[in-house]
C-alpha positions as CSV (number, residue, x, y, z in Angstrom):
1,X,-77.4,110.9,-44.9
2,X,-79.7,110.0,-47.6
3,X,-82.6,108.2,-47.7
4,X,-81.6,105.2,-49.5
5,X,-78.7,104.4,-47.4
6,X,-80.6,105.0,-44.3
7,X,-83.0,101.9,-45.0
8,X,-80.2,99.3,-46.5
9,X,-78.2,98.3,-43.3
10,X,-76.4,96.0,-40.9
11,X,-77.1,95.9,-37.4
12,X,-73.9,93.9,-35.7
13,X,-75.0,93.3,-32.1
14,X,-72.8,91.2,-30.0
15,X,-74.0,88.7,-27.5
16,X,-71.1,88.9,-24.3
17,X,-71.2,86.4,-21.3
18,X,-68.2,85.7,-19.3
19,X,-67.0,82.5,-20.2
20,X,-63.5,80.8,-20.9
21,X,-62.7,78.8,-24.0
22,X,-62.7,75.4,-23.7
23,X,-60.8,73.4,-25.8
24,X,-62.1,70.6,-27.8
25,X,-61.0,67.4,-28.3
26,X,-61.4,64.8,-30.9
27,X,-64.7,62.4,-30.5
28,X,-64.6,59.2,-29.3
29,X,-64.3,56.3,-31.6
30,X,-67.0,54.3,-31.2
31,X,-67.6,50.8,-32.5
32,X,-71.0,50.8,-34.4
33,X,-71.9,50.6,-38.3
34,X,-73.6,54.2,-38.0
35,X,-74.0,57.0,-35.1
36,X,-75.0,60.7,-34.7
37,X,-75.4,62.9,-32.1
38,X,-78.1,65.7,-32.3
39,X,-78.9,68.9,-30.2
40,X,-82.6,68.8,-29.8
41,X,-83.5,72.5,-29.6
42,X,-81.0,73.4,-32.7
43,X,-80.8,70.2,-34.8
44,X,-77.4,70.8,-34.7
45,X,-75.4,67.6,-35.6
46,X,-72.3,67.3,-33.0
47,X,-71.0,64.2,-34.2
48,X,-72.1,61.3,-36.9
49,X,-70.1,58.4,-38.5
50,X,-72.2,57.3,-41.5
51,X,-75.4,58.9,-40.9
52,X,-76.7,58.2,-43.9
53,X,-75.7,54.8,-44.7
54,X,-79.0,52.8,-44.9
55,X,-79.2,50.0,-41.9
56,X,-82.2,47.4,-40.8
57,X,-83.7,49.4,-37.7
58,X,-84.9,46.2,-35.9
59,X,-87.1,47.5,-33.7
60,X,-85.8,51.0,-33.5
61,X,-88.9,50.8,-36.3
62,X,-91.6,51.0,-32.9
63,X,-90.6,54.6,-32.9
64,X,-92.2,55.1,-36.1
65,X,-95.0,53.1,-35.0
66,X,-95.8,55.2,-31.9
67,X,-95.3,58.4,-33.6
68,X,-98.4,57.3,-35.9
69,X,-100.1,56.3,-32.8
70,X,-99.9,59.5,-31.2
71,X,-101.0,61.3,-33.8
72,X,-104.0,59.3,-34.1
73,X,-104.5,59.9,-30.2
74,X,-103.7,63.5,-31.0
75,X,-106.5,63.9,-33.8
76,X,-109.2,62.4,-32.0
77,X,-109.5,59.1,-34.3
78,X,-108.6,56.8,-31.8
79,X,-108.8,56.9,-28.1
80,X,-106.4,55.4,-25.3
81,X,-109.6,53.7,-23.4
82,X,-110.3,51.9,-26.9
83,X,-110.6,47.9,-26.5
84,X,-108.4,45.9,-29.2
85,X,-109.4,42.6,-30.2
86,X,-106.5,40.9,-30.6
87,X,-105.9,39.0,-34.3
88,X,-104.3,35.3,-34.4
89,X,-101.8,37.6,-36.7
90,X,-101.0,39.8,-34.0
91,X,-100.6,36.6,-31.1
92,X,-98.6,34.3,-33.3
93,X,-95.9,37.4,-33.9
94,X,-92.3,36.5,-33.1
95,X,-90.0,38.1,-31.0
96,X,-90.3,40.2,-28.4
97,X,-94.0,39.8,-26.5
98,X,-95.9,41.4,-24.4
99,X,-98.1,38.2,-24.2
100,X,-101.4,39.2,-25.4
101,X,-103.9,36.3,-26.0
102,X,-105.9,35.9,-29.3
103,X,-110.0,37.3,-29.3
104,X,-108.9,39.2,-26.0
105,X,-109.6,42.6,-25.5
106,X,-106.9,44.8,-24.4
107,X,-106.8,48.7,-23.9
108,X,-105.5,50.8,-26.1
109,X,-103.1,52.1,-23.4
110,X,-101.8,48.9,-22.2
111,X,-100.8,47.9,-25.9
112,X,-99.0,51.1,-26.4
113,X,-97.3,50.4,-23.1
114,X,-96.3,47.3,-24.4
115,X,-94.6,48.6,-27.4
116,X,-92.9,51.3,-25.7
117,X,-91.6,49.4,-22.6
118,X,-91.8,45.6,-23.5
119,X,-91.1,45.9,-27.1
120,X,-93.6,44.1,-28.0
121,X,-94.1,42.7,-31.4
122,X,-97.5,41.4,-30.9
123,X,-98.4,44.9,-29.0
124,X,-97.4,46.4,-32.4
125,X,-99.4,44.3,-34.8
126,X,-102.1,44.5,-32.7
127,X,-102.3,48.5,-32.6
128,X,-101.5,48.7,-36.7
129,X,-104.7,46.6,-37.2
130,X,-106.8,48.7,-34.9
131,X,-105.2,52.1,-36.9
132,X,-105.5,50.9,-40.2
133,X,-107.5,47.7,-40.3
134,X,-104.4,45.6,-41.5
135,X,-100.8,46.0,-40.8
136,X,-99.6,46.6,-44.6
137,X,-102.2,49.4,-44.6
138,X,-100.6,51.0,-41.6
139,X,-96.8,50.7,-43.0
140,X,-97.6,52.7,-45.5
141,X,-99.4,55.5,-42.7
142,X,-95.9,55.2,-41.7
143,X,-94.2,56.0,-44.9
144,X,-96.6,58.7,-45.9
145,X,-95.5,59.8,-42.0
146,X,-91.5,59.8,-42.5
147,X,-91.9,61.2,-46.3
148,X,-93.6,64.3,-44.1
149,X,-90.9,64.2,-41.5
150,X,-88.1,64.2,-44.6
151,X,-87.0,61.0,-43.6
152,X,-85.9,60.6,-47.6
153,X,-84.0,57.2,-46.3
154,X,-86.5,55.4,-44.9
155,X,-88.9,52.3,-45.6
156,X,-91.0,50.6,-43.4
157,X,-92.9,47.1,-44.5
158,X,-94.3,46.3,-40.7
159,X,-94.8,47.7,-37.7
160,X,-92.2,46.1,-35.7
161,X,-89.2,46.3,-37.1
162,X,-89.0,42.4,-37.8
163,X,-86.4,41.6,-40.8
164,X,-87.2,42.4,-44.6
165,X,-84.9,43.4,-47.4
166,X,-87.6,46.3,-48.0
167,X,-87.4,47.6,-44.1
168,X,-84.4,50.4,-43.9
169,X,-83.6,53.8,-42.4
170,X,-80.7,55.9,-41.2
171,X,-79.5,57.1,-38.2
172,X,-80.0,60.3,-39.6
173,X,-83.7,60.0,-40.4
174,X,-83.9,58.0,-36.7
175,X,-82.6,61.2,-35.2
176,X,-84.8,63.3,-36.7
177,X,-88.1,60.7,-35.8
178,X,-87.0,60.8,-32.2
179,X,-86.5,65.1,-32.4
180,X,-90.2,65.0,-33.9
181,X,-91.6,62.6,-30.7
182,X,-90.5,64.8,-28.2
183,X,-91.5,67.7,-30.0
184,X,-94.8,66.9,-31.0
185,X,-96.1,64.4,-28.7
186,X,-94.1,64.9,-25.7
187,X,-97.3,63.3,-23.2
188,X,-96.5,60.0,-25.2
189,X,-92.6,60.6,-25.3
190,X,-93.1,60.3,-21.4
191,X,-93.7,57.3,-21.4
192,X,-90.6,56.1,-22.9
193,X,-88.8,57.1,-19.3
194,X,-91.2,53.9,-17.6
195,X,-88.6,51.1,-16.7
196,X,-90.7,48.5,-15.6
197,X,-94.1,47.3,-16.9
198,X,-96.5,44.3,-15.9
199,X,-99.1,42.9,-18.2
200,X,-101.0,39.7,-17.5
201,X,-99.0,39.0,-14.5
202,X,-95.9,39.0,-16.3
203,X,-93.1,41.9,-15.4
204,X,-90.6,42.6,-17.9
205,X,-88.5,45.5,-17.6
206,X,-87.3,48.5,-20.1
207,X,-84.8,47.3,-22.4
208,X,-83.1,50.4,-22.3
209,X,-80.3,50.1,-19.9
210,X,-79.5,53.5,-19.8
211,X,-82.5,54.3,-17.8
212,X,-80.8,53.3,-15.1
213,X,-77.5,54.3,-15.0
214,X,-78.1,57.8,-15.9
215,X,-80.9,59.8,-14.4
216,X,-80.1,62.3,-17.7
217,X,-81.6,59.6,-19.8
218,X,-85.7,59.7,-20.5
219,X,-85.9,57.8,-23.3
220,X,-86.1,56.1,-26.0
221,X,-85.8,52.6,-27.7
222,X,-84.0,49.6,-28.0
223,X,-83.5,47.3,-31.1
224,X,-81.8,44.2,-32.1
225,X,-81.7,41.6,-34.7
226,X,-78.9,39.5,-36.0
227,X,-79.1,41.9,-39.8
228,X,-79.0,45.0,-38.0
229,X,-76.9,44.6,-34.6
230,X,-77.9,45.9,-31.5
231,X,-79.3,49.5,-31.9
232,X,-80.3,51.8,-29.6
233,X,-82.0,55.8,-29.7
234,X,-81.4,57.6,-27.0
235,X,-82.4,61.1,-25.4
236,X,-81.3,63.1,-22.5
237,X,-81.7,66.3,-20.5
238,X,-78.8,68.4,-18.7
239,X,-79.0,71.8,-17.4
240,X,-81.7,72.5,-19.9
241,X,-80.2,71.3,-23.3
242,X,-81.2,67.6,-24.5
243,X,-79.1,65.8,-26.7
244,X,-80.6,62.8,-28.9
245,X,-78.3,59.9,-30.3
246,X,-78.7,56.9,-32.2
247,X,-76.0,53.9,-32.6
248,X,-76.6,51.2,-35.4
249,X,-74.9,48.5,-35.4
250,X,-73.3,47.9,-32.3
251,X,-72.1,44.2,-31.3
252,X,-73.9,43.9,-28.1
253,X,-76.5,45.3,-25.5
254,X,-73.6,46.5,-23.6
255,X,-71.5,48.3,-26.1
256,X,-74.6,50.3,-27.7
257,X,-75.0,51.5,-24.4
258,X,-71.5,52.6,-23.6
259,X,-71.4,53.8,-26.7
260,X,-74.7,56.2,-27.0
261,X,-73.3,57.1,-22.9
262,X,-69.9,58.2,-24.7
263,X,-71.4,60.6,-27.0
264,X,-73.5,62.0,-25.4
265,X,-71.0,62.5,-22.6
266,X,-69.5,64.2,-25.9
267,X,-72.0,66.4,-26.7
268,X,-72.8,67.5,-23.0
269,X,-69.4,68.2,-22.0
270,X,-68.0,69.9,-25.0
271,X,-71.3,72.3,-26.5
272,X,-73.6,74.4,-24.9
273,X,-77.3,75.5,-26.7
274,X,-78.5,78.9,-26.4
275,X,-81.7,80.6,-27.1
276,X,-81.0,83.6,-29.2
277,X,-84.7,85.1,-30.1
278,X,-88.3,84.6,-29.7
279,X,-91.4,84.5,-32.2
280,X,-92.4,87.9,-32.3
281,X,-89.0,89.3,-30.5
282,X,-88.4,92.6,-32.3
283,X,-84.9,92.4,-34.3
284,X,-85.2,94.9,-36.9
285,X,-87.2,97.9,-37.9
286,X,-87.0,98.9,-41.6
287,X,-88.5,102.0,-43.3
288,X,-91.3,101.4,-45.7
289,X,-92.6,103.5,-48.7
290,X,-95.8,104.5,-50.1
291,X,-97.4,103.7,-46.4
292,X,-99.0,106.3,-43.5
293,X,-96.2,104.7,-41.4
294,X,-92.7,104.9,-41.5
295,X,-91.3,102.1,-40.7
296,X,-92.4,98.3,-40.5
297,X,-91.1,95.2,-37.7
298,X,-89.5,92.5,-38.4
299,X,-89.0,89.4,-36.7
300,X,-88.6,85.5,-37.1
301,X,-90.6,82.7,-37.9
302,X,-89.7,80.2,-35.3
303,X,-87.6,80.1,-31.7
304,X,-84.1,80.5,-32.6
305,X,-81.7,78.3,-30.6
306,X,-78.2,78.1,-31.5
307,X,-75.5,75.3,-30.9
308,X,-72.1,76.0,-30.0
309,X,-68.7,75.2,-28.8
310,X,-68.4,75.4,-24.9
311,X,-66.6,79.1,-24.0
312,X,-67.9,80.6,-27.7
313,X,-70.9,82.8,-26.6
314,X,-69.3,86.5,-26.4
315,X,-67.7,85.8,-30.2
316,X,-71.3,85.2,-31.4
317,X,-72.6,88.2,-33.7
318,X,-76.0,88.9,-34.8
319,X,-76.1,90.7,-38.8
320,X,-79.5,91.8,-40.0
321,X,-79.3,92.3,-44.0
322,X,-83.2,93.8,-44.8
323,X,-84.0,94.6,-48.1
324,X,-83.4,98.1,-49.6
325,X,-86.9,99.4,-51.1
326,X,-89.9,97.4,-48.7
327,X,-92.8,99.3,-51.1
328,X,-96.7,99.1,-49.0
329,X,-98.7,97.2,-49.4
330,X,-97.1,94.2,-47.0
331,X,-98.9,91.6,-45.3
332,X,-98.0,90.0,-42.0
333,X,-95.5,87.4,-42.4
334,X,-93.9,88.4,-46.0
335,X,-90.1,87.6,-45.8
336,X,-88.3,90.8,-45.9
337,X,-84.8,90.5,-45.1
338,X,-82.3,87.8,-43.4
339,X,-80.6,87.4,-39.9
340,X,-77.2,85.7,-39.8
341,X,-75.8,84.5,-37.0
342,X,-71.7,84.6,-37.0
343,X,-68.8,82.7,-34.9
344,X,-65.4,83.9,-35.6
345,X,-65.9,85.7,-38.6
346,X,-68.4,82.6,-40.2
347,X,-72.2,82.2,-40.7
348,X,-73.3,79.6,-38.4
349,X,-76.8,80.2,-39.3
350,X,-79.3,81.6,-41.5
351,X,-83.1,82.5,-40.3
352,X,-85.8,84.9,-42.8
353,X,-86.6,87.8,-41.3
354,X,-90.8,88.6,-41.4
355,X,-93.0,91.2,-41.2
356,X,-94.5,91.6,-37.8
357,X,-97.9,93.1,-38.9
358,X,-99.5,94.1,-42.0
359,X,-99.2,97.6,-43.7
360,X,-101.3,99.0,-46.2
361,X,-100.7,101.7,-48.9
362,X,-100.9,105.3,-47.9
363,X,-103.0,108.1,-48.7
364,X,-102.5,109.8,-52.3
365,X,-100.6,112.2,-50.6
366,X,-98.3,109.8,-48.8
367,X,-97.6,108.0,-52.3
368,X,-97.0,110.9,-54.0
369,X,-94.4,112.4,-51.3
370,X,-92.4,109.1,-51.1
371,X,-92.9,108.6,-55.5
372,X,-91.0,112.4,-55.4
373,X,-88.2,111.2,-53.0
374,X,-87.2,108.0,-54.6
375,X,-87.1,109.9,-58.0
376,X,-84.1,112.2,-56.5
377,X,-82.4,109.8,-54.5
């Protein structure tokens, strides 16, 4: 065979478990202005109704705020033992409380406690001030936060999610906030699981219902105002895969959580998430020119997890497409060729392929041999 056509290939490797095929029914219908269903691991969407229609996010905009939070925990510039002085700005907030008193100190914990489990408003103004020295300040920390997240729908004018024509977001970009919680701050994702908190003698339990009527659920947050409906963003675990949904819109505290129960049910019952490769797993090796060596690894950037339908696994097909010439020098990490993942005949999913390690040229000789060969072939 010659040379040429040795190093431009497909590898076709199929991935077989027994497992029957299960059919798959239509989605419930659902009664909310806007919903989607995400697989965590994947960011496979399973199901959405107007994902990106742009809603109020009442005070589905405390996710936002405790994302900003925790990276400010995470980064050292703020510390959970901190004492807040509470502002008359952040006591006289309306809404939902978790009854802090003006010039009081409170712990940086307890506040972000309060906005987790209580909801509360004045817990929220209170933490934007002690972030950013004034709550505007902080909203756009938040902006600058979502632009990074590519939350391209989303504006956020205060910390609490309190109503303003300028205060808007998607389920789409929610979905993608909540995947980014978990993911990065998952010690302050925890806490979102807490169902019952008690500040200055007061109790007042997690507004999220489904906390407690599915031991799936861990999480995450509640909204509602008369603009935006009753919202809610939720996440849960089964057998290792977690599903995140969002409904906007909903007409009361019990439908958005039958509703975010229904499709998740969906999404658990119906798909199955698989982990395909590993950083540094070896998927292809390639030959490379003008090196010492003959041939260089190549692998992917990130995990690779997959999202299917239920029964599907043994028709799943891994292609590796590398490039024909891969000349030395190469550093680690250059992008060298492309895995594609197939069901049925279509790409499901795209992923570069790296190098593993760095390779530099050869010798004079080793140049020279290789320049002679690619002059024949």
């Amino acid at each position: 065979m010659k040379l040429l056509k040795v190093i431009f290939f497909l590898i076709v490797v199929s991935l077989q478990v027994e497992a029957e095929e299960i059919l798959i029914p239509a989605p419930p219908v659902i009664e909310a202005s806007s919903y989607v269903v995400m697989d965590f691991d994947s960011g496979k969407i399973l199901l959405e109704k107007s994902m990106g229609k742009k809603l109020a996010p009442a005070s589905l905009t405390k996710i936002m705020t405790v994302y900003v939070v925790a990276h400010e925990l995470a980064n050292g510039r703020i510390s959970l033992k901190d004492e807040v002085i509470v502002s008359e700005k952040a006591w006289r907030t309306e809404g939902s409380r978790m009854f802090i008193e003006v010039g009081k100190k409170i712990k940086l914990d307890d506040l972000l406690h309060g906005v987790i489990i209580q909801s509360g408003n004045d817990a929220s103004v209170a933490l934007a001030e002690h972030v950013s020295g004034t709550e505007d300040v902080f909203a756009d920390l938040m902006n600058k936060h979502a632009e990074k997240l590519g939350m391209g729908n989303s504006n956020f004018v205060n910390s609490t999610g309190l109503p303003n024509s300028e205060n808007y977001t998607t389920a789409n970009d929610m979905v993608r906030l909540a995947q980014a919680l978990i993911r990065d701050y998952p010690e302050v994702y925890s806490l979102h699981k807490i169902k019952e908190y008690t500040f200055n003698g007061i109790k007042q339990n997690n507004r999220n219902t489904l906390l407690w009527r599915d031991n799936s659920v861990d999480g995450i947050k509640t909204g509602h105002t008369k603009e935006a409906g009753y919202c809610l963003v939720a996440s849960a675990v089964r057998d290792g895969m977690r599903l995140i949904s969002v409904v906007m819109g909903a007409d009361g505290k019990s439908s958005r959580a039958k509703n975010s129960q229904a499709i998740l049910g969906y999404g658990f019952r119906f798909f199955e998430t698989h982990k395909l490769y590993s950083v540094g797993d070896l998927i292809a090796s390639a030959k490379i020119w003008k090196a010492a060596i003959d041939n260089i690894n190549l692998s992917i950037n990130e995990d690779l997890y997959i999202t299917i339908p239920r029964g599907e696994y043994e028709k799943l097909e891994s292609i590796v497409k590398v490039e024909k010439l891969i000349m030395a020098p190469v550093s680690q990490g250059n992008q060298k060729g492309v895995l594609n993942i197939m069901l049925k005949g279509n790409n499901i999913k795209s992923v570069p392929l790296s190098t593993l390690n760095s390779v530099a040229e050869g010798d004079i000789f080793d140049r020279l041999k290789d320049e002679i060969y690619l002059l024949f072939e």
